[in-house]
C-alpha positions in Angstrom: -42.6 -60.5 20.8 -40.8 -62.1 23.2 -38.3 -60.3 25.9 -35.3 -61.1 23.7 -36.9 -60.0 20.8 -37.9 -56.8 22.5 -34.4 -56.5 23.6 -32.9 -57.0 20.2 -35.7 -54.4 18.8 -34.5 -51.7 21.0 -30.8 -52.1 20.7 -30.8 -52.1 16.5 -33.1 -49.1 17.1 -30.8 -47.3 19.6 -28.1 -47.7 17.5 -29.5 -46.7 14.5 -30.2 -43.9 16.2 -27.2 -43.6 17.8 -25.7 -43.9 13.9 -28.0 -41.3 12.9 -27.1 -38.4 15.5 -22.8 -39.0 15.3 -23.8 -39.1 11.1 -25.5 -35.9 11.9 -23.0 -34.5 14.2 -20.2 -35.2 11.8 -22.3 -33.1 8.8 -22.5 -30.5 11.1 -18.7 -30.4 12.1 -17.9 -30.5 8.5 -20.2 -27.4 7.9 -18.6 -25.7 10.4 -15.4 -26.4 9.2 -15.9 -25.9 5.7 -17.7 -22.6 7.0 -14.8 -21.4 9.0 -12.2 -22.1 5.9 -14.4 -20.5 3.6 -14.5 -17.4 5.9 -10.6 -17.7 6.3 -10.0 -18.0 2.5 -12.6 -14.9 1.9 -10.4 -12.9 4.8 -7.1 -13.8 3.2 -8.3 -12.6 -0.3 -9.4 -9.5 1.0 -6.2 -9.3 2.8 -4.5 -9.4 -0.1 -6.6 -7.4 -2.6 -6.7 -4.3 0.3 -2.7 -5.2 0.4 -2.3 -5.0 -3.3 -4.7 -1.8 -3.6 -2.6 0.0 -0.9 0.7 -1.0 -2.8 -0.8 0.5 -5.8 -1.4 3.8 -4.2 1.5 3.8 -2.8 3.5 3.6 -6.2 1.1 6.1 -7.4 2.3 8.6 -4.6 5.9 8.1 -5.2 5.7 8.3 -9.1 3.8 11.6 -8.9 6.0 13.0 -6.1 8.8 11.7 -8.4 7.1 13.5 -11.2 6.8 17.2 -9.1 10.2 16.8 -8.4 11.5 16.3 -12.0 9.5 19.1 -13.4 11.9 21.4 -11.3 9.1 24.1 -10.3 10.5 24.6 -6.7 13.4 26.2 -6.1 14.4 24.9 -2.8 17.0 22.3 -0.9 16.6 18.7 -2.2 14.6 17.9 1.5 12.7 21.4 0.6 11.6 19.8 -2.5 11.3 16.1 -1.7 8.6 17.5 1.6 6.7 20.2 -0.7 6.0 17.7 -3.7 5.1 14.8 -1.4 2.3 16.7 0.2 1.3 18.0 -3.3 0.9 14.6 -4.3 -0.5 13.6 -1.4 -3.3 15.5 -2.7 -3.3 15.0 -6.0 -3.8 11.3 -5.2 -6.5 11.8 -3.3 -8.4 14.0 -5.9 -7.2 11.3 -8.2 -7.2 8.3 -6.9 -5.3 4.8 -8.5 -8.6 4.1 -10.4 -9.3 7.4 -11.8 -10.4 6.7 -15.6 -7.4 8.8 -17.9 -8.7 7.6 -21.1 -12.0 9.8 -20.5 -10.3 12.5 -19.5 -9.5 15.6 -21.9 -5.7 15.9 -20.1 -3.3 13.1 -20.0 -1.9 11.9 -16.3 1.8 13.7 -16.7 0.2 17.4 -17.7 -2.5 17.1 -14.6 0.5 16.1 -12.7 2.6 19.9 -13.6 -0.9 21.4 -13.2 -1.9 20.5 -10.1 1.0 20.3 -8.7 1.5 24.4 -9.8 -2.2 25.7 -8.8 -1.7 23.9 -5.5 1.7 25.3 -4.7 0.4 28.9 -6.2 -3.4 28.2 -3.7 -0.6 28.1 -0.8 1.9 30.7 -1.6 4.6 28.6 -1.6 8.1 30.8 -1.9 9.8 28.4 -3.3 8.3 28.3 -6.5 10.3 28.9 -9.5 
């Protein structure tokens, strides 16, 4: 092989070399990127499952505070009541949470509700019970 043979040799070799590592290099980017968007995407619908869970719990606390108020056991100031029932329900929604299972239970949601909300207001000797 002569010296311009050689030469041509090495240069298609070099760049098909040089073609293999940016072909290489460019798989890798795209891992990464697809990695780091997957990640993102993953983040973002946890985001917004935690976000919709915690909105859920949220409208539970308000309808059973809502629920303690209407069932008129306290016999206090509006503020009285609204502050006494939202700590009851605080409670209540942590003993049952958003994803308790009513249908296997042997008491509906709305009579648990009056119950608890009376045993835990008896448990603390609230005055201002009816």
């Amino acid at each position: 092989m002569g010296a311009k043979e050689n030469f041509n040799h090495n240069l298609k070799k070099a760049m098909r070399q040089h073609e293999a590592e940016r072909e290489e290099k460019t798989a890798r980017e795209f891992v990464r990127t697809r990695s780091i968007e997957v990640v993102k995407q993953d983040a973002l619908d946890n985001f917004n499952e935690d976000r919709k869970q915690q909105e859920d719990r949220t409208k539970d606390l308000a309808l059973v505070t809502a629920m303690i108020i209407q069932q008129e056991v306290f016999n206090a100031t509006l503020f009285q009541q609204f502050d006494t029932a939202y700590n009851i329900a605080q409670e209540f929604c942590k003993e049952y949470p958003h994803d308790y299972n009513w249908e296997n239970s042997n008491i509906d949601f709305e009579s648990m509700v009056a119950i608890f909300a009376t045993r835990i207001a008896a448990n603390k000797g609230d005055s201002t019970l009816i």
